[in-house]
C-alpha atoms as an extended CHARMM CRD file, in Angstrom:
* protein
*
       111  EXT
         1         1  UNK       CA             10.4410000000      -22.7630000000       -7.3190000000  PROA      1               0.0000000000
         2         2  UNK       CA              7.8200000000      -25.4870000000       -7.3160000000  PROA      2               0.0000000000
         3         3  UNK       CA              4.4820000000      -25.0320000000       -8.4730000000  PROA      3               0.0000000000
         4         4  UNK       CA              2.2310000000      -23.0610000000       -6.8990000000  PROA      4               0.0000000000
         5         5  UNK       CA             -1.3290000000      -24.4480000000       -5.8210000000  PROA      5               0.0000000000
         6         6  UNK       CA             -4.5090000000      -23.7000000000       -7.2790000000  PROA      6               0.0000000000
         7         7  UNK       CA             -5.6630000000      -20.5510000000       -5.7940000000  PROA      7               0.0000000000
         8         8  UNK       CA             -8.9610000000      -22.2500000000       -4.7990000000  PROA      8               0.0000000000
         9         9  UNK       CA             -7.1430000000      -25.4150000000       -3.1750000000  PROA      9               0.0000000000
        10        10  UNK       CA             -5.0240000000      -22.9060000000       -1.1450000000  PROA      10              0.0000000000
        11        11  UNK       CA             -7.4070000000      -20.4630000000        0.3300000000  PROA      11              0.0000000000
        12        12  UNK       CA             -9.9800000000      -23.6580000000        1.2800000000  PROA      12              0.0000000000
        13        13  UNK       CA             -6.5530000000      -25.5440000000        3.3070000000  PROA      13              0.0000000000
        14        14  UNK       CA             -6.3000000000      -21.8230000000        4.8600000000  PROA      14              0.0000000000
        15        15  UNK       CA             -9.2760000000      -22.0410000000        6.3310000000  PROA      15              0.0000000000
        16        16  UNK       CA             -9.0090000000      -25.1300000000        7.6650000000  PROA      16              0.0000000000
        17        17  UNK       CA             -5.5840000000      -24.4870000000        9.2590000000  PROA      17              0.0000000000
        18        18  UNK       CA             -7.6000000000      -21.3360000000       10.8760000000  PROA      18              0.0000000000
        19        19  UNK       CA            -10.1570000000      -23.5190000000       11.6310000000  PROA      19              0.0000000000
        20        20  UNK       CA             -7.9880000000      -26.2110000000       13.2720000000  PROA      20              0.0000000000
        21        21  UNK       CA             -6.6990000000      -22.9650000000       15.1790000000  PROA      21              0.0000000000
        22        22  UNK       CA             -9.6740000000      -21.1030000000       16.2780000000  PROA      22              0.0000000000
        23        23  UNK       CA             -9.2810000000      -17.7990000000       14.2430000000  PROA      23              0.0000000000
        24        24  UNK       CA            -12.1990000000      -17.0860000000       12.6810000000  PROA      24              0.0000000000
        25        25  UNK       CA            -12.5300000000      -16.7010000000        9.1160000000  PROA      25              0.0000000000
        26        26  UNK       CA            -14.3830000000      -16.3960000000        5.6520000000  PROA      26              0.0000000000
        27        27  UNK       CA            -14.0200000000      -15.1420000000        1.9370000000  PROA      27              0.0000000000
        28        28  UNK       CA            -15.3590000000      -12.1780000000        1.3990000000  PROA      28              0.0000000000
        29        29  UNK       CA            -14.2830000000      -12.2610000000       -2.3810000000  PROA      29              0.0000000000
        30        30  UNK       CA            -14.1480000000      -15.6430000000       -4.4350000000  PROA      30              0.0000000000
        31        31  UNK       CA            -11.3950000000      -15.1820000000       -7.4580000000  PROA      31              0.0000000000
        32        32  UNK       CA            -10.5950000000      -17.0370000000      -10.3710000000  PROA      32              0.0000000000
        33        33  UNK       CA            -10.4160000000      -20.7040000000       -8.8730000000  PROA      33              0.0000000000
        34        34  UNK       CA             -6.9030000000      -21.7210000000      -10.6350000000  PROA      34              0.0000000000
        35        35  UNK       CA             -4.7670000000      -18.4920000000      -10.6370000000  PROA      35              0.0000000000
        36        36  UNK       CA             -6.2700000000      -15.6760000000       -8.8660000000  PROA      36              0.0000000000
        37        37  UNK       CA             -4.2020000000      -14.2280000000       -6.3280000000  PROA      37              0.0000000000
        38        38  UNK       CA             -5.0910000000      -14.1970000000       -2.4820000000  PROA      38              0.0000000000
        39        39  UNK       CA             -4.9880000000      -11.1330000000       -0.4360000000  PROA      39              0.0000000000
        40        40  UNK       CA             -5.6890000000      -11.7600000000        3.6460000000  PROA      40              0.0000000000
        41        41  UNK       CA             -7.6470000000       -9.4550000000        5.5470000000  PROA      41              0.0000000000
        42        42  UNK       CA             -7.0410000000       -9.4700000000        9.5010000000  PROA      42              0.0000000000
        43        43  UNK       CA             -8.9230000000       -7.2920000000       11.8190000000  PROA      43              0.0000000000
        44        44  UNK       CA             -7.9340000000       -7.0600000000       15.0100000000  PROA      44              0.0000000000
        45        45  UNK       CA            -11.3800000000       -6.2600000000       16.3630000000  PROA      45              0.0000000000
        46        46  UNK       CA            -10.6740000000       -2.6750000000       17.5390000000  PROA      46              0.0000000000
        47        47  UNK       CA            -10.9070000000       -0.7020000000       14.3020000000  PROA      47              0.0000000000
        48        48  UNK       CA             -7.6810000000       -1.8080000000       12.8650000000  PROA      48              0.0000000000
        49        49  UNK       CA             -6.5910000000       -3.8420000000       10.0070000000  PROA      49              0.0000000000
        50        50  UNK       CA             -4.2470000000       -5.6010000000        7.6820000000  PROA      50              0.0000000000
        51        51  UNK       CA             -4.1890000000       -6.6710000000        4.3000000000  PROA      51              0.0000000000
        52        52  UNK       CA             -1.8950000000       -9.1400000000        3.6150000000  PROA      52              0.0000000000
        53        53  UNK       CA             -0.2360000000       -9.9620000000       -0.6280000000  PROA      53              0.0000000000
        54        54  UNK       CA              2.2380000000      -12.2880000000       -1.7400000000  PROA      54              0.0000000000
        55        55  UNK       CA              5.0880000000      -10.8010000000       -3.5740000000  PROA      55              0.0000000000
        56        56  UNK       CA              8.1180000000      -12.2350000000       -5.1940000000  PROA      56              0.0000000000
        57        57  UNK       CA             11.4170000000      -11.3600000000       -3.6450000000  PROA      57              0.0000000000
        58        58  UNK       CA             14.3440000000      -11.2380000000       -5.8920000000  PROA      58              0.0000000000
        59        59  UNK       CA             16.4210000000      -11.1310000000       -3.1060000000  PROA      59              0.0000000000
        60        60  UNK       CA             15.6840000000      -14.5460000000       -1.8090000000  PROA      60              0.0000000000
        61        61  UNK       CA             13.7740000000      -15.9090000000       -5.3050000000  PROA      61              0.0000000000
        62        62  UNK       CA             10.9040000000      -16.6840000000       -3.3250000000  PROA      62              0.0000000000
        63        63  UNK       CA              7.5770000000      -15.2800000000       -2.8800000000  PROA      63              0.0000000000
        64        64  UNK       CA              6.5740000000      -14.1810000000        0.6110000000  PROA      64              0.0000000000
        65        65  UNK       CA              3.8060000000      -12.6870000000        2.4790000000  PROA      65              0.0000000000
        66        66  UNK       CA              4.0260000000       -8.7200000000        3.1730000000  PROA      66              0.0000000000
        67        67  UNK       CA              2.2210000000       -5.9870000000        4.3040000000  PROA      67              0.0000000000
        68        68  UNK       CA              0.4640000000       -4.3550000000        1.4780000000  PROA      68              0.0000000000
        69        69  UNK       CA             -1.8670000000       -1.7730000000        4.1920000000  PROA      69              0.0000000000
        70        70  UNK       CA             -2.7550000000       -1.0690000000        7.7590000000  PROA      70              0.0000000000
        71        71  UNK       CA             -4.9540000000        0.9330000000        9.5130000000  PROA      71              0.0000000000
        72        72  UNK       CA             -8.1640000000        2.4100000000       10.0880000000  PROA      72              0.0000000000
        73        73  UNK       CA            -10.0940000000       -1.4960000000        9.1280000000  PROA      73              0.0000000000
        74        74  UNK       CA            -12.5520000000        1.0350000000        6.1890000000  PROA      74              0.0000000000
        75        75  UNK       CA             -9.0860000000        2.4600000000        4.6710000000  PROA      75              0.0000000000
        76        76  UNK       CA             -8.2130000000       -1.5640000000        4.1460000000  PROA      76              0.0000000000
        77        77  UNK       CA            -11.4400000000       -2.2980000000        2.7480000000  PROA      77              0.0000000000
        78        78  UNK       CA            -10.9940000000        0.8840000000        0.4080000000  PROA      78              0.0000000000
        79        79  UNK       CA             -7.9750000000       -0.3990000000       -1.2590000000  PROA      79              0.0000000000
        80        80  UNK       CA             -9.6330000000       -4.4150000000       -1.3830000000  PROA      80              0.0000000000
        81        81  UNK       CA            -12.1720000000       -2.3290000000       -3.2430000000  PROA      81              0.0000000000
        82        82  UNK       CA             -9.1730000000       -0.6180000000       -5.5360000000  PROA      82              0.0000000000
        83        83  UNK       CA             -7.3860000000       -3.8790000000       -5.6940000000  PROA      83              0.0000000000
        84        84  UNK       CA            -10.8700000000       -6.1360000000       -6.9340000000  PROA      84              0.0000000000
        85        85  UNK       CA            -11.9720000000       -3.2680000000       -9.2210000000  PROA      85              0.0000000000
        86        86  UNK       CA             -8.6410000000       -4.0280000000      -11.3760000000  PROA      86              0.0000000000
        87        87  UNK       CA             -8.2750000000       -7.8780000000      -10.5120000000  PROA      87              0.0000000000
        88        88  UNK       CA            -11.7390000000       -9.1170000000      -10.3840000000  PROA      88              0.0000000000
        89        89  UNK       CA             -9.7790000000      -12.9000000000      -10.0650000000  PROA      89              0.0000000000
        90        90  UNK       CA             -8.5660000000      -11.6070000000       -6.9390000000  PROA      90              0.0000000000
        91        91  UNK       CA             -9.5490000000      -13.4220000000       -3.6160000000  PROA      91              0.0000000000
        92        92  UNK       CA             -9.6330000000      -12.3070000000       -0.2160000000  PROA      92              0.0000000000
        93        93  UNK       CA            -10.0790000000      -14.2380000000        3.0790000000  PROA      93              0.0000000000
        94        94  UNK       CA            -10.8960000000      -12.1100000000        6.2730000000  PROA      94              0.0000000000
        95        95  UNK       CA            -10.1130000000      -13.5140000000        9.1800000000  PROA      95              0.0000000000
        96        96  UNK       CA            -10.3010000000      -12.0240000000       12.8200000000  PROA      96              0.0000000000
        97        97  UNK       CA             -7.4770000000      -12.2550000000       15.4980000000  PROA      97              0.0000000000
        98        98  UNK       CA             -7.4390000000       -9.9020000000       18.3870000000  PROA      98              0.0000000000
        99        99  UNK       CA             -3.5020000000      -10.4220000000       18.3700000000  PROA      99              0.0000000000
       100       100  UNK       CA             -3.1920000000      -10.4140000000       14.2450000000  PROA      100             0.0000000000
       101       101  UNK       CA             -2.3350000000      -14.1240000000       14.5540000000  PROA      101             0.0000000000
       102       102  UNK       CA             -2.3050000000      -14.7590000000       10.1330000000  PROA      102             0.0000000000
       103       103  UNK       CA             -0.5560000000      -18.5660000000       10.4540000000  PROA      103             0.0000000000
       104       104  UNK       CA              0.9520000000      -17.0890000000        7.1830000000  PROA      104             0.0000000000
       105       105  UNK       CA              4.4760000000      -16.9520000000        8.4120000000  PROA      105             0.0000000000
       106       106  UNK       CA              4.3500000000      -21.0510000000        9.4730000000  PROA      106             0.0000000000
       107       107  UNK       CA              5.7030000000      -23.9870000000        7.3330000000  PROA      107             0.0000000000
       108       108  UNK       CA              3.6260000000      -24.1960000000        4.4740000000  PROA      108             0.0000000000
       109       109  UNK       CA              1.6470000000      -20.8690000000        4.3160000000  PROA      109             0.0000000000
       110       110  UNK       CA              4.5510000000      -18.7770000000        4.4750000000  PROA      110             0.0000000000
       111       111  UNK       CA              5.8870000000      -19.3830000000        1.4480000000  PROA      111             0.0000000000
């Protein structure tokens, strides 16, 4: 598996990339700048949410973006709240995408 980036590095070219693409998006939560992990928030902009975690698969040994909760967008903030109040080196970018466009399952983001 090759190295992974700096947490920092990563989550500032994910902006960009959103950026570049029109979505909308911030951090709500600056981690610890080498190796924090990165959760992504996506509202959809009618109540609902994602939140977004990397996890390794030992199926593919890989790491890959999945699902961690969806719903009602205050239940996702809930467990961001849960998540940050035992990881305090965790970031989290929120973005909004009417659609749930993420760009985190193209070439570079994905894994």
């Amino acid at each position: 598996m090759p190295p992974r980036l700096r947490a920092e590095l990563w989550v500032r070219a994910y902006l960009k990339r959103l950026e570049l693409n029109n979505i909308p998006a911030y951090i709500a939560a600056k981690g610890q700048p080498d190796s924090g992990a990165v959760m992504v928030k996506c509202a959809t902009l009618d109540g609902q949410a994602k939140l977004y975690t990397r996890r390794f698969d030992l199926m593919t040994d890989s790491e890959a973006w999945t699902v961690l909760t969806e719903g009602p967008e205050r239940d996702v903030d809930e467990s961001i709240r849960k998540q940050r109040s035992f990881d305090p080196d965790l970031w989290v970018v929120e973005l909004e995408a009417r659609h749930g466009r993420t760009l985190l399952d193209e070439d570079g983001l994905k894994d």
